[in-house]
C-alpha positions in Angstrom: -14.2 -49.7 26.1 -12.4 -46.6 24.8 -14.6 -44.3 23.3 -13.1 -41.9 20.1 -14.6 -38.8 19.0 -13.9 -37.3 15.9 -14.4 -33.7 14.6 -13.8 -31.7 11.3 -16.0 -30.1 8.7 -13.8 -31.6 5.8 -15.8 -35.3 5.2 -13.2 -36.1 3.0 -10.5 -36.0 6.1 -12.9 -36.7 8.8 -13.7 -40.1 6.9 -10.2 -40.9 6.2 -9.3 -40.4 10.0 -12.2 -42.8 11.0 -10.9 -45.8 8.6 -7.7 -45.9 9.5 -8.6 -45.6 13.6 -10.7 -48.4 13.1 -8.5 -50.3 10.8 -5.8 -50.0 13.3 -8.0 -50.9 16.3 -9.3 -53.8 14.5 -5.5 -54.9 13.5 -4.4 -54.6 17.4 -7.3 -55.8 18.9 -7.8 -52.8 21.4 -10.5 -52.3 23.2 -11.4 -48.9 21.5 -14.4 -47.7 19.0 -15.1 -44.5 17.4 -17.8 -43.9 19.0 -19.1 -40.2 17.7 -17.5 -38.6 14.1 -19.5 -35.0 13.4 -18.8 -32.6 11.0 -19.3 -30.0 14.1 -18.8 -29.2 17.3 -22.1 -29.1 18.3 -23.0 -32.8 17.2 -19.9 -33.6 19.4 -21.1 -31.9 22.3 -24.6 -33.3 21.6 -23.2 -36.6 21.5 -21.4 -36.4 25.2 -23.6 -33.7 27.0 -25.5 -35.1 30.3 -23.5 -38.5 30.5 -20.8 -39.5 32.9 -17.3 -38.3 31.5 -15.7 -41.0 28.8 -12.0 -40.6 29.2 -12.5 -40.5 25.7 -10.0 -39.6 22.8 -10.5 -36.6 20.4 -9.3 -36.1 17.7 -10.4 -32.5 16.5 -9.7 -30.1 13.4 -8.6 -26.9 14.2 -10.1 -24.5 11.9 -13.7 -25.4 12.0 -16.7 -23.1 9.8 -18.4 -22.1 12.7 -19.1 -18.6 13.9 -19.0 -19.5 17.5 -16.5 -22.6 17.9 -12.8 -23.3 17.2 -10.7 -26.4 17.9 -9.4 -24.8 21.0 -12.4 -23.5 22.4 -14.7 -26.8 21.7 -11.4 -28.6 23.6 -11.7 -26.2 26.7 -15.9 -27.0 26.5 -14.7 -31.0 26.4 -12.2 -30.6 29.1 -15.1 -29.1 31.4 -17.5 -32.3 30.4 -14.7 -34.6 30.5 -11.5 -33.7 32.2 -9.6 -36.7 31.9 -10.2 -36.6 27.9 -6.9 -37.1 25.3 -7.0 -34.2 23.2 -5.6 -34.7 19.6 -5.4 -31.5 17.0 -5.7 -32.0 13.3 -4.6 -28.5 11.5 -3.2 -27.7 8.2 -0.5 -25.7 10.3 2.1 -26.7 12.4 2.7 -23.4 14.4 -0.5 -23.9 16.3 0.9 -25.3 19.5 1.0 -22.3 21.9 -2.6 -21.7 21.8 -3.5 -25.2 23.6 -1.3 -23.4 26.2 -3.5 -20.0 26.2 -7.0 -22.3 26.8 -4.5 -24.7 29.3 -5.9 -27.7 26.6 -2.8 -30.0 27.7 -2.9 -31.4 23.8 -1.3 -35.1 23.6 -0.6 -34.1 19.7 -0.7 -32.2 16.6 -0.9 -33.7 13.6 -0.4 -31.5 10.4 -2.8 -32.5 7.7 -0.8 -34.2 5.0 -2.4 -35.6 1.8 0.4 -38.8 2.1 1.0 -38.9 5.5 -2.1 -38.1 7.4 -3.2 -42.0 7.7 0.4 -42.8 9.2 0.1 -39.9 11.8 -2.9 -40.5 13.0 -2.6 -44.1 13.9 1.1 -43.8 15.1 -0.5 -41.3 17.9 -3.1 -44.0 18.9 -0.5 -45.9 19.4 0.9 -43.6 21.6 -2.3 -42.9 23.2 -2.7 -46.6 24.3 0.7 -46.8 25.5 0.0 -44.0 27.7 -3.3 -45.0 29.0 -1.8 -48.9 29.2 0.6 -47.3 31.8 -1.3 -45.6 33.6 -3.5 -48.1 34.6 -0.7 -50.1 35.4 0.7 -47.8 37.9 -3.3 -47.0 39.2 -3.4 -50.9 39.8 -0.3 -51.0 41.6 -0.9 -48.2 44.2 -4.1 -48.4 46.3 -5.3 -44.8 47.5 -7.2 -44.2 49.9 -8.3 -41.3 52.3 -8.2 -41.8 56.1 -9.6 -38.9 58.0 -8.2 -35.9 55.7 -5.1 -37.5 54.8 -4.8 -38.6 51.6 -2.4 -42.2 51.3 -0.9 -44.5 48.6 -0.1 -47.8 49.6 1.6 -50.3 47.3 -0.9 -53.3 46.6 1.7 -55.9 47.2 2.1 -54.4 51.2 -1.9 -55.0 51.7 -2.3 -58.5 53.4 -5.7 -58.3 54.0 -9.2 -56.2 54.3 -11.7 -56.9 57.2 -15.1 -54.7 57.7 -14.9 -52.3 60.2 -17.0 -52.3 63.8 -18.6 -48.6 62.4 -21.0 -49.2 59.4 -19.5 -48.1 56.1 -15.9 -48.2 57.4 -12.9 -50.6 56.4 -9.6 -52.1 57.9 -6.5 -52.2 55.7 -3.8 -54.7 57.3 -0.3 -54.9 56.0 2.5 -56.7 57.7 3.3 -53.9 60.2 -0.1 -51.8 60.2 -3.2 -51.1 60.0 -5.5 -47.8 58.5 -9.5 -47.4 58.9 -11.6 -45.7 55.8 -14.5 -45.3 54.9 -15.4 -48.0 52.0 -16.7 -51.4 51.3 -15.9 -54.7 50.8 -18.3 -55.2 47.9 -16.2 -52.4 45.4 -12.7 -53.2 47.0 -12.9 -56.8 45.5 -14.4 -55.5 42.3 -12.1 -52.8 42.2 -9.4 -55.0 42.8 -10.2 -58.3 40.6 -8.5 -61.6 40.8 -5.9 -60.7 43.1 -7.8 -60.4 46.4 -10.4 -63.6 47.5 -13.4 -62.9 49.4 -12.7 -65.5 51.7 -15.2 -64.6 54.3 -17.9 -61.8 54.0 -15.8 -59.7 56.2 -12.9 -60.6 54.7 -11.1 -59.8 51.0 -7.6 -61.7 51.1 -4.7 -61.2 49.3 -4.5 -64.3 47.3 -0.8 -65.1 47.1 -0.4 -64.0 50.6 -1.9 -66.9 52.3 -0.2 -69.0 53.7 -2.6 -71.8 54.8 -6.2 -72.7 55.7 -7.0 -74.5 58.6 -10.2 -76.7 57.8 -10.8 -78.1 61.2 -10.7 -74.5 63.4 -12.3 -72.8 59.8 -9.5 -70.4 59.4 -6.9 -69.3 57.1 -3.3 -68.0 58.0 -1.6 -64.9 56.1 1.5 -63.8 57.1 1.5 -64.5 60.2 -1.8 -63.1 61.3 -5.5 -64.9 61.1 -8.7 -64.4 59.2 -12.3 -66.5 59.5 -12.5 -68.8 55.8 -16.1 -69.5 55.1 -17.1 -72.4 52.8 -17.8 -70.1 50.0 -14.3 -68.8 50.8 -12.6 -72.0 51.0 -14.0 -73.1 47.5 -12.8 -70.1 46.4 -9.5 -70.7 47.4 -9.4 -74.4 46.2 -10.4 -72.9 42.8 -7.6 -70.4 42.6 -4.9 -73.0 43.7 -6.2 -75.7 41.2 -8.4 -77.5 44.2 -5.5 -78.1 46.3 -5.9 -76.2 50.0 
């Protein structure tokens, strides 16, 4: 779930804000909750200090009473606590823009707070918000990255036939159609990280699941592409489950 944080000393606004994010997260059915709304920047930081970073979204009020904190500068603290966070400025001006440059903020928005319009604003940028973050966790599940050695690589999902566990302890073997990389990973978080569209067909093998081609139940293996992988039963119920008990 997508966590929101909201921010501004005006209740009046703040709670305003809040019911129409979660009137227009309940509407779409996102999987998104306001999960903090303080009237100060330090019962936001309160609320996310010492835990993992959110890849939350904020939506903060510029001009906040307090002697110590802006907007900006409570947005450079999140960054640091949570770098991947959507930053979202409410201001009564619109000429604020430059100064998410001079604290390198990256701001998704600015919304201008406008007695008739504010509602409308601020729930056409979530939209926005979840369109972004929609695509980009397309694109993250159509690229696989790994690191071999000090090299960095992307390799498009659709190229991997196959994963088998590695001779060295810790270590994995990618196989596509024409070759084959060694990293340092495991079996156990590739098919979690990569869901539905990989079978664990052997416990030293994670298959591409519309890549195989057949299984052979007498010899106990399955054929991908042209190359061959052990099937264990486990595996081959797995299999039979995934092409509607039909091997």
């Amino acid at each position: 779930m997508i966590p929101i944080f909201l921010c501004d000393d005006d209740n009046g606004v703040r709670l305003r804000i809040q019911a129409a994010l979660e009137r227009k997260i309940f509407i779409e059915g996102w999987d998104m909750a306001v999960a903090c709304s303080a009237d100060g920047p330090r019962s936001l930081l309160k609320a996310i200090e010492g835990k993992e970073p959110e890849h939350g979204i904020y939506f903060l009020d510029v001009d906040l009473k307090d002697e110590n904190w802006d907007g900006f500068l409570l947005g450079k603290e999140i960054r640091r606590l949570d770098p991947h966070a959507v930053l979202v400025y409410i201001t009564g001006y619109g000429d604020l823009a430059y100064k998410t440059f001079q604290y390198h903020l990256e701001a998704f928005d600015y919304i201008v707070k406008d007695q008739d319009l504010l509602e409308g604003a601020v729930c056409r940028c979530l939209e926005d918000v979840w369109m972004r973050l929609a695509e980009e966790k397309r694109v993250r599940e159509e690229i696989f990255t790994l690191r071999a050695g000090d090299v960095l690589r992307h390799i498009p999902v659709k190229d991997i036939l196959f994963f088998e566990s590695a001779s060295v302890s810790h270590h994995v073997l990618l196989h596509t159609a024409n070759s084959w990389v060694d990293f340092l990973g495991s079996l156990n978080e590739l098919e979690k990280q990569l869901g539905e569209r990989f079978i664990r067909v052997h416990r030293s093998y994670l298959a591409a699941a519309d890549k195989i081609d057949e299984v052979d139940l007498k010899r106990g293996v399955l054929r991908i592409r042209g190359r061959e992988c052990p099937v264990s039963r486990a595996g081959k119920a797995l299999i039979r489950q995934k092409r509607g008990g039909v091997l």
